[in-house]
N, C-alpha and C positions, 0 to 999 in steps of 0.2 A: 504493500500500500504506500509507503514511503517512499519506494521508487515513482510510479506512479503519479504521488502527488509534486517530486522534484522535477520526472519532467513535464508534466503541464505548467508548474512555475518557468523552468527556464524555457517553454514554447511561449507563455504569457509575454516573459520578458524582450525574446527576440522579436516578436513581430512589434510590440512596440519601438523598442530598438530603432528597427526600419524606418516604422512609420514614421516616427522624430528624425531620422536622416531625412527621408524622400521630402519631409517638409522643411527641412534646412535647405536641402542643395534645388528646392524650387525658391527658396527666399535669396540664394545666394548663387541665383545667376551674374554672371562678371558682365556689368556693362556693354553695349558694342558703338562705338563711337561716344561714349559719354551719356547714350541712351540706355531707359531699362525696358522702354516698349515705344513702338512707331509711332503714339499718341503722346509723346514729347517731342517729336521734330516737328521745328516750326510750328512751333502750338501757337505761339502769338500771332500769326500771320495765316493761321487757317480760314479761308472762308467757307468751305462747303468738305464734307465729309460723307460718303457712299458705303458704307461698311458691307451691305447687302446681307447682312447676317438673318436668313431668315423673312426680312421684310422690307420694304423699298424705301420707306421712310429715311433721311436727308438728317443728318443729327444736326445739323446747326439752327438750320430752320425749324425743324419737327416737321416738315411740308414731303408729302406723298404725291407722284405723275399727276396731271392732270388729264394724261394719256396713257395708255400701256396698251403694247397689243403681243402677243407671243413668249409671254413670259411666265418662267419658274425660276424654280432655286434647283443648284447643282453642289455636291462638295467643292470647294473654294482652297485660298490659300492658306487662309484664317478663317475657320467654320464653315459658311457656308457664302455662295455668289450668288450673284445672278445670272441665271440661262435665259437665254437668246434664241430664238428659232421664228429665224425673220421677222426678225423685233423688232421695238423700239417702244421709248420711256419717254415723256416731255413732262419736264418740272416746272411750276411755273413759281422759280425761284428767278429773282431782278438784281443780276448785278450791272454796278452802274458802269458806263462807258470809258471813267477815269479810274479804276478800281481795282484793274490790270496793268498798273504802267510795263513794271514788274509781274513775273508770273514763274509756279512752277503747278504742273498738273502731273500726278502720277497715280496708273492703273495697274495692276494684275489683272492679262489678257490670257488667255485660251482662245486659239480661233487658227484657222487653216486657209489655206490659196484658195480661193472660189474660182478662178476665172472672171472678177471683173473687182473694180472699185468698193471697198469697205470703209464707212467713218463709224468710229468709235466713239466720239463726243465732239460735240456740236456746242460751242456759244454762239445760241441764235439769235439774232438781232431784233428787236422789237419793232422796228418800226421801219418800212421799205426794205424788205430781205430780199434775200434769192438765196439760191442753194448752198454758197458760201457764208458761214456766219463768221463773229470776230475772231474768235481761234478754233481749230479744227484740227482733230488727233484723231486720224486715219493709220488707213495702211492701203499697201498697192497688192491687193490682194489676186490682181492679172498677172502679175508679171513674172509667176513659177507655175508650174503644174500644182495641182490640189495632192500630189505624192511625195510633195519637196515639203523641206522642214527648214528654208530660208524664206523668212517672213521681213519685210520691206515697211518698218512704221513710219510715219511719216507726219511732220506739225506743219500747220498753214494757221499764220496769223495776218490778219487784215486792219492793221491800224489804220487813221482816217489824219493825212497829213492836206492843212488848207480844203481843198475840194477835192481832192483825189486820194482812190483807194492805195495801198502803199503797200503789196501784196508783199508775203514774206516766205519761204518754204525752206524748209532741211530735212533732208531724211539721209538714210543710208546707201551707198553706193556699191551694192555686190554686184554688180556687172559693170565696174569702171577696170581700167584696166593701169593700177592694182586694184584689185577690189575691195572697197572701205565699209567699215562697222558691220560685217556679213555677222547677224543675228539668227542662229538655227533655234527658231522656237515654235515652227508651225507646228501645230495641234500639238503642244505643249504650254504649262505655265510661263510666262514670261512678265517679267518688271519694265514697262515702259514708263518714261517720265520724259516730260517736255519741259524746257527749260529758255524765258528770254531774261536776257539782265539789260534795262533800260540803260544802268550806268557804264556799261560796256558796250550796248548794242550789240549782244553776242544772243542767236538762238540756236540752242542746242537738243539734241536727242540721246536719249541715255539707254539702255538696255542691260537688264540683269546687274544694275549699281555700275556701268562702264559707258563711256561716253561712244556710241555707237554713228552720228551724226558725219556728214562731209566737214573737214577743218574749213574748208574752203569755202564752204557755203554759209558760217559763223557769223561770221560779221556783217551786222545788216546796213542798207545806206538805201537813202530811197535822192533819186535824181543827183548823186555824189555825197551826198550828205548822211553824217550815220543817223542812224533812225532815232536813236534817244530814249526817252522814257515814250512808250503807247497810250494814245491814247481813240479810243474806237467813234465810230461813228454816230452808234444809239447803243442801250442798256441791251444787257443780252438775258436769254432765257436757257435752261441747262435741257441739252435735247443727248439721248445717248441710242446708240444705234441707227444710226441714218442723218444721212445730210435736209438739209430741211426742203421741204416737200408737201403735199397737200395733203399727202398721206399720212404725217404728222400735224398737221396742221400749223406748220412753222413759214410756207411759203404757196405761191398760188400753182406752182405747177409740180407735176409726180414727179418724181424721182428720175433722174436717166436713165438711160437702157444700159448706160456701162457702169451702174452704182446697182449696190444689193442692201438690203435691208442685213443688219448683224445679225448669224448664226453664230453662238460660242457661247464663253463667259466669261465675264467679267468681276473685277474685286477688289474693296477698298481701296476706292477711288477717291484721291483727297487733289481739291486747290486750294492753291499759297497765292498769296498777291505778294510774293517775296521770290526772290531768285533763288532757290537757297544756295550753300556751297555746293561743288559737286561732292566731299568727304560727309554731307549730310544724306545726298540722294543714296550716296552708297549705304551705309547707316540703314536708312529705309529700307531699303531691298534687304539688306542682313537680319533687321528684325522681322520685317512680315515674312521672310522666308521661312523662320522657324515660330512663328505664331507669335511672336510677341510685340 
């Protein structure tokens, strides 16, 4: 009996034991860039946050689609995303035109080569749109087969200099010859973030925490002059899955015939009205990659 009762004490003791580690070495994770979860970068300069954990709702605002059409939830990077099957979401959150001078936007994407045009997020413009709104984070989703795993993201910002549009684009160049920021993440998770610094006039693309963008194409200047701090035309509205369209109800005419509405998923999806560093975007990608 004394046997017995020693070792169910010392099984008592072990599994406590454990249990007091496992909740040390979760309390005593080591920082990764000065951060202890993705919900400290850039915490001051966040304006809108997508977490998709389960339900649509916008944590800054509290503000749910005023549209949705093809949507569920899928496993994610962190809990759960949002799936796509020829979607799209329209928020009818207002940010104002000056509000971006500076910007970083970064998503966890899932999604594949379709054979035509994909936008991922849409700032649509309030007032006289067309299919291009103020910034636009896409991908060239024609330009591989749908069996390649070289996926082409791609940002287009449209600040509004005097009376003229002052179009802006960077993306990756895997058929330049050398070939730049070649990103293998088709129908895989992938960290993209877009990136303009008004005080540098630098717009950049980033993938998986590594600057994936043309160097070349960096520096912006609209008629010889570098572009500056952005500032847009009209207030925009958060459109995800499709460029704006009547099909969203964001513009008066459908969609092109070389543009597809988004199949994938999507996940925690946050913008900064701040540039951040790039040692931060990387940061980002290291904590959402292990959940934190």
């Amino acid at each position: 009996m004394k046997t017995i009762k020693f070792f169910l004490y010392f099984l008592l003791m072990s599994m406590t034991l454990t249990l007091v580690t496992s909740c040390d070495d979760e309390e005593e994770l080591p920082p990764i860039g000065g951060y202890n979860n993705a919900d400290e970068v850039g915490s001051a300069s966040l304006l809108a946050y997508f977490p998709f954990n389960g339900n649509l709702t916008e944590t800054k605002s509290g503000k749910v689609p005023s549209k949705n059409v093809g949507n569920s939830f899928a496993t994610g990077i962190k809990g759960q995303a949002l799936n796509l099957s020829s979607g799209y979401l329209s928020y009818p959150i207002t940010i104002g035109n000056d509000k971006l001078q500076s910007f970083t936007i970064s998503a966890w994407v899932n999604m594949s080569n379709n054979g035509k045009f994909t936008q991922l997020l849409t700032l649509s413009e309030t007032t006289s749109p067309d299919i291009w709104g103020n910034i636009n984070l896409s991908a060239e989703t024609g330009w591989f087969p749908a069996t390649s795993d070289t996926l082409v993201p791609k940002i287009l910002m449209r600040p509004y200099i005097g009376t003229e549009y002052a179009g802006q684009d960077n993306r990756p160049d895997p058929k330049g010859n050398p070939p730049v920021g070649v990103f293998k993440k088709g129908g895989k998770w992938g960290h993209i973030v877009a990136k303009y610094d008004g005080s540098t006039s630098r717009l950049t693309l980033f993938g998986d925490g590594i600057k994936i963008s043309n160097p070349a194409w960096e520096e912006r200047k609209f008629k010889d002059v570098l572009l500056g701090n952005a500032t847009f035309k009209t207030t925009a509205t958060i459109l995800f899955g499709s460029m704006c369209s009547s099909e969203s109800g964001t513009f008066t005419s459908p969609l092109p015939d070389w543009s597809k509405l988004f199949t994938g998923q999507i996940d925690e999806v946050r913008i900064f009205n701040k540039a951040l560093s790039d040692a931060d975007i990387n940061s980002l990608y290291e904590l959402e990659k292990v959940g934190r």
